[in-house]
Structure formats: C-alpha cells, structure tokens
NUTIBA-189809 format. One line per field, with one value per residue (C-alpha): chain; x, y, z. Coordinates in nm, 2 decimals, padded with zeros to 4 digits. Example, Ala and Ser with C-alpha at 12.3 -4.5 7.8 and 13.67 -1.06 7.14 Angstrom:
BEGIN
unit	(A:A)
px	(01.23:01.37)
py	(-00.45:-00.11)
pz	(00.78:00.71)
This chain:
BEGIN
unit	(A:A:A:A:A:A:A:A:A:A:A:A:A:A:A:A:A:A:A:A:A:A:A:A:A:A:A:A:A:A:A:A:A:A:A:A:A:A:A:A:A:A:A:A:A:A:A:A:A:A:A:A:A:A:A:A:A:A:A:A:A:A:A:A:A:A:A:A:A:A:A:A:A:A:A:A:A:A:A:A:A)
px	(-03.84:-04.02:-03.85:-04.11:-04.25:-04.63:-04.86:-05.19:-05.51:-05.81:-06.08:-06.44:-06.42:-06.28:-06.20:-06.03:-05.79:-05.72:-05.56:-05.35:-05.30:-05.20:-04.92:-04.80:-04.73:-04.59:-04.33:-04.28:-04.49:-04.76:-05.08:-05.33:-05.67:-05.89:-06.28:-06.29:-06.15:-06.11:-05.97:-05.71:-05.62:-05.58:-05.32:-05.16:-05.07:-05.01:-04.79:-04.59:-04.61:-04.41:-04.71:-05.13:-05.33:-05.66:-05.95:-06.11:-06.45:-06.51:-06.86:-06.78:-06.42:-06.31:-05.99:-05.82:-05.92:-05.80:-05.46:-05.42:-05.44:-05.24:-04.93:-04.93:-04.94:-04.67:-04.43:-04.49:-04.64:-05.03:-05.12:-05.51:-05.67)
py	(-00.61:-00.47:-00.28:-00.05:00.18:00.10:00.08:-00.02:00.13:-00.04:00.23:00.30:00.65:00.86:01.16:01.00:00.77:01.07:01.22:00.93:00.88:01.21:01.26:00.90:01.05:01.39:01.13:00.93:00.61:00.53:00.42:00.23:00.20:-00.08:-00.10:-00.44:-00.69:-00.96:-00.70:-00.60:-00.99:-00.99:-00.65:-00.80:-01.13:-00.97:-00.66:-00.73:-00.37:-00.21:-00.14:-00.20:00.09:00.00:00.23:00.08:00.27:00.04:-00.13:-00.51:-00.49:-00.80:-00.66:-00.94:-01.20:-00.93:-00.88:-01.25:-01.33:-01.05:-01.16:-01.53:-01.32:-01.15:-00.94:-00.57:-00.34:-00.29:00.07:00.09:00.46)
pz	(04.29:03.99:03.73:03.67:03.90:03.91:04.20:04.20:04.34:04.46:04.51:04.35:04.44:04.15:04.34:04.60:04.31:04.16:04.43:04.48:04.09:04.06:04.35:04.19:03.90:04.06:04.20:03.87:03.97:03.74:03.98:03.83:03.98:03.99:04.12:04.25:04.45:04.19:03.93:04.16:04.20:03.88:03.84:04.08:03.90:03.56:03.71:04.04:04.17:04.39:04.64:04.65:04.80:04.94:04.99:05.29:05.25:04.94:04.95:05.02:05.06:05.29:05.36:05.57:05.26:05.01:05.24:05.26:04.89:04.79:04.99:04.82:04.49:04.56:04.77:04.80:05.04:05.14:05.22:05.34:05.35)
C-alpha cells in the first residue's frame, strides 16, 4: 500500500477533474490528473496510487486495454465515471 495519499485522474475534461481534484483534496488526497492514456501508464509506474479514476467520455479511451494494463502495473482500485 502507498504511503502517500495520491490518486490519479485520467480525464481531458477540466471541469469535470476539478471536481474530483477538488473533493480529493477536501479529503486530504492529492489527485493528479492526466490527459492520456499512455501518460496515465506512466503515473502509474512512477507513483503507485492508492486508486485511478477514469473518465470514460474520453475521446479514444480503450478502457478494457487501459484496465488490463493498469492491473499488471500495479494493485489499486479503478473507478470509471
């Protein structure tokens, strides 16, 4: 389990990351958002968050590939909005 509470984000909507971003941090977990797929992949290797929010209105998103390579990154939880 991480020691930090950080959660990441994948959205390219600003207003709708905000929202999350912002209860995060109303609740002492730092969000941070990333706009793509291969970004978040990337988060994901360098931070080992405690949980991976996925817009799933964003353009091109392949979410069972994105689920499935996220899970042999790591453990955590995958919320999709």
């Amino acid at each position: 389990m991480p020691s930090t509470k950080r959660c990441l984000i994948l959205s390219d909507d600003l207003i709708d990351a905000s929202r999350v971003i912002g209860q995060g941090r109303i609740k002492g977990i730092d969000v941070v958002m990333q706009r793509n797929q291969e970004g978040l992949v990337r988060a994901v290797q360098a931070e080992s968050p405690l949980c991976v929010f996925l817009d799933l209105h964003n353009f091109g998103l392949n979410v069972p590939e994105v689920v499935s390579t996220l899970k042999s990154v790591g453990e955590f939880r995958v919320i999709g909005y």
